[in-house]
C-alpha positions in Angstrom: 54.7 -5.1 -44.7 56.8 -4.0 -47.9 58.4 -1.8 -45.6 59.6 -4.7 -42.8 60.4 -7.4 -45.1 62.1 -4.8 -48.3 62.9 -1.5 -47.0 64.1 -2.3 -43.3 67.9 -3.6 -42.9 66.2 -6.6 -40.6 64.1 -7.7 -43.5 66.7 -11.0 -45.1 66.7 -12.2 -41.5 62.6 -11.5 -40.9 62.5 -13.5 -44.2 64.7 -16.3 -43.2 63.3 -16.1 -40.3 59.8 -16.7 -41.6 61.3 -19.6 -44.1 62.5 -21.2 -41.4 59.6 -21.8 -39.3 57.5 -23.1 -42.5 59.7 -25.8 -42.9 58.8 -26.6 -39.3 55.2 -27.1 -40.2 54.1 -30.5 -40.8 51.4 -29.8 -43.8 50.5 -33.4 -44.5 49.9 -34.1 -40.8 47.4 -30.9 -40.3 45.9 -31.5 -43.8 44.9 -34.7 -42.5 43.7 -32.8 -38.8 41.4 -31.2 -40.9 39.6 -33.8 -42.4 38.0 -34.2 -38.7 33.8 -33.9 -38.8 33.9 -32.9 -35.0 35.6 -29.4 -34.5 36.5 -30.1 -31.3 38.3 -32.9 -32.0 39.9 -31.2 -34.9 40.9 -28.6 -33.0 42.8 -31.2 -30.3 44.2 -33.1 -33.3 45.6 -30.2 -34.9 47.1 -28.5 -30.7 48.8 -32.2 -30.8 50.5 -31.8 -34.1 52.0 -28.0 -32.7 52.8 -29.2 -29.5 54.4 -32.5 -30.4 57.9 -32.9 -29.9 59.7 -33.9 -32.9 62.7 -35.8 -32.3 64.3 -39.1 -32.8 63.7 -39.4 -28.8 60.2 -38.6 -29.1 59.8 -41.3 -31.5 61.5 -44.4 -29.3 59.3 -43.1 -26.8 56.3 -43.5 -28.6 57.2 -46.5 -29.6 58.2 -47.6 -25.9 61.9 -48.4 -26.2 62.9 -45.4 -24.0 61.2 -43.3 -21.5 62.6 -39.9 -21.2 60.5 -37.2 -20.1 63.2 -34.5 -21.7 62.7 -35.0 -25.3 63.5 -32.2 -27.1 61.1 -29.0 -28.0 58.1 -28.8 -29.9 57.4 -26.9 -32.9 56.5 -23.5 -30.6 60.0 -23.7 -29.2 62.1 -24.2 -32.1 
């Protein structure tokens, strides 16, 4: 590990990288995911939070003033 992220010429951009994609993360939503007594339904809350798609579109859809499939990506496809 000291080696890929310090020694290796790709290590800034493995660390940006990684920054990056913990901003993505949305801790207050999973910390509350994991307040769930039933693991299974943990489990779905917390697959729900990943594969949401957060977007402004995503959000007047869930609201119900537009209906557009095409949303944006979810937080695996950013």
């Amino acid at each position: 590990m000291h080696y890929t992220l310090i020694l290796s010429p790709k290590g800034q951009y493995l660390l940006k990288l990684i920054e990056n994609a913990n901003r993505l993360i949305p801790y207050m939503a999973i910390r509350q995911a994991l307040k769930i007594g039933n693991i299974a339904t943990m489990m779905n809350a917390l697959v729900r939070i990943i594969l949401a798609k957060m977007s402004v579109t995503g959000l007047t859809n869930w609201i119900g003033l537009t209906a557009n499939e095409n949303d944006g990506m979810n937080l695996l496809q950013q």
